[in-house]
C-alpha positions as CSV (number, residue, x, y, z in Angstrom):
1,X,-5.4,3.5,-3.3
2,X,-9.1,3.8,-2.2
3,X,-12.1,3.4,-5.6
4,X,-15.4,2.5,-4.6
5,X,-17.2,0.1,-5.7
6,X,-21.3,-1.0,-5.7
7,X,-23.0,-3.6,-4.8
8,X,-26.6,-4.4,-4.4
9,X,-28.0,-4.9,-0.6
10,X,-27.8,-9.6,-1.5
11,X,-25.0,-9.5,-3.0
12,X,-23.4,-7.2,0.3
13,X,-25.5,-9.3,2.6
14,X,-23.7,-12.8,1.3
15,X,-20.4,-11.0,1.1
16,X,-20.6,-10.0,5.0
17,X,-21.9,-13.3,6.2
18,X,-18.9,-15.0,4.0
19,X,-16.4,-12.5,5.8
20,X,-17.7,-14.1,8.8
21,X,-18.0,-17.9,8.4
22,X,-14.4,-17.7,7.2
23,X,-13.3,-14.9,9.9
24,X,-12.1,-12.5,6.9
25,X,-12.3,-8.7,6.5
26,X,-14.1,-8.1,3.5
27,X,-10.6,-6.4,2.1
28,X,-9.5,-10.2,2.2
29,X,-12.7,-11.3,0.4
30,X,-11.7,-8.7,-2.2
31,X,-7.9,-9.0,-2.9
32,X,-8.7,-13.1,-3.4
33,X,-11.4,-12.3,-5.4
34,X,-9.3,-9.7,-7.8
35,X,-6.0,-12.5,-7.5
36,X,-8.3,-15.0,-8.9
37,X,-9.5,-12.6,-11.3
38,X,-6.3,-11.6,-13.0
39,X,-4.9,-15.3,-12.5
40,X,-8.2,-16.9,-14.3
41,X,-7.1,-14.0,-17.5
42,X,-3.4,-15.0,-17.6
43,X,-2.0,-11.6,-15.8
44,X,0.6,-12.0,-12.9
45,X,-0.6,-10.9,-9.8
46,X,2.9,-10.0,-8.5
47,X,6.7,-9.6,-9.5
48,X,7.1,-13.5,-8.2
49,X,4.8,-14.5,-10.4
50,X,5.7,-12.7,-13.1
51,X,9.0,-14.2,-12.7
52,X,7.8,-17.7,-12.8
53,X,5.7,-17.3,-15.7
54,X,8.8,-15.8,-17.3
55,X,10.7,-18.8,-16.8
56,X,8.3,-21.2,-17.4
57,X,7.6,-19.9,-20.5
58,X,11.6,-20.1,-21.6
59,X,11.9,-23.3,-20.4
60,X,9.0,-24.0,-23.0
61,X,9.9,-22.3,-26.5
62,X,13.7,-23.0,-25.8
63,X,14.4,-19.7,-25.8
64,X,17.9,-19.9,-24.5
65,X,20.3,-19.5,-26.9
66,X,23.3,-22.7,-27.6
67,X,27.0,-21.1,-27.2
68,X,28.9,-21.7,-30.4
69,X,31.7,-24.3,-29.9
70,X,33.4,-23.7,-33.3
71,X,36.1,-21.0,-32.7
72,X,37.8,-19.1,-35.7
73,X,41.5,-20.4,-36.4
74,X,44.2,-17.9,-35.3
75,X,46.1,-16.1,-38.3
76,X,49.5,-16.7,-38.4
């Protein structure tokens, strides 16, 4: 998916030369600078993350739940 987005001519300007000292495509510059966007707010970036918040966040509360080890006696 394509949006466009503005920037003024300094901000561009140190975005290029930064492409270029660290031999990135400005897409690059972009996607790392959205990831560390939603990572600084909390939001996975990706289902692997997601997943590894998930379970670190079980691990945490103790959400698991204990199996019962009493056992109803049989009728007879």
């Amino acid at each position: 998916m394509r949006k466009l987005i503005a920037f003024d001519e300094d901000t561009f300007d140190k975005l290029k030369q930064l492409g270029r000292d660290r031999m990135a495509t400005f897409q690059e510059l972009a996607d790392e600078a959205f990831a560390d966007l939603l990572k600084k707010h909390g939001i996975p970036i990706d289902l692997r993350d997601a997943l590894r918040r998930s379970a670190r966040l079980d691990g945490v509360t103790g959400k698991t739940t204990p199996r019962s080890k009493t056992r109803k006696a049989k009728a007879r």
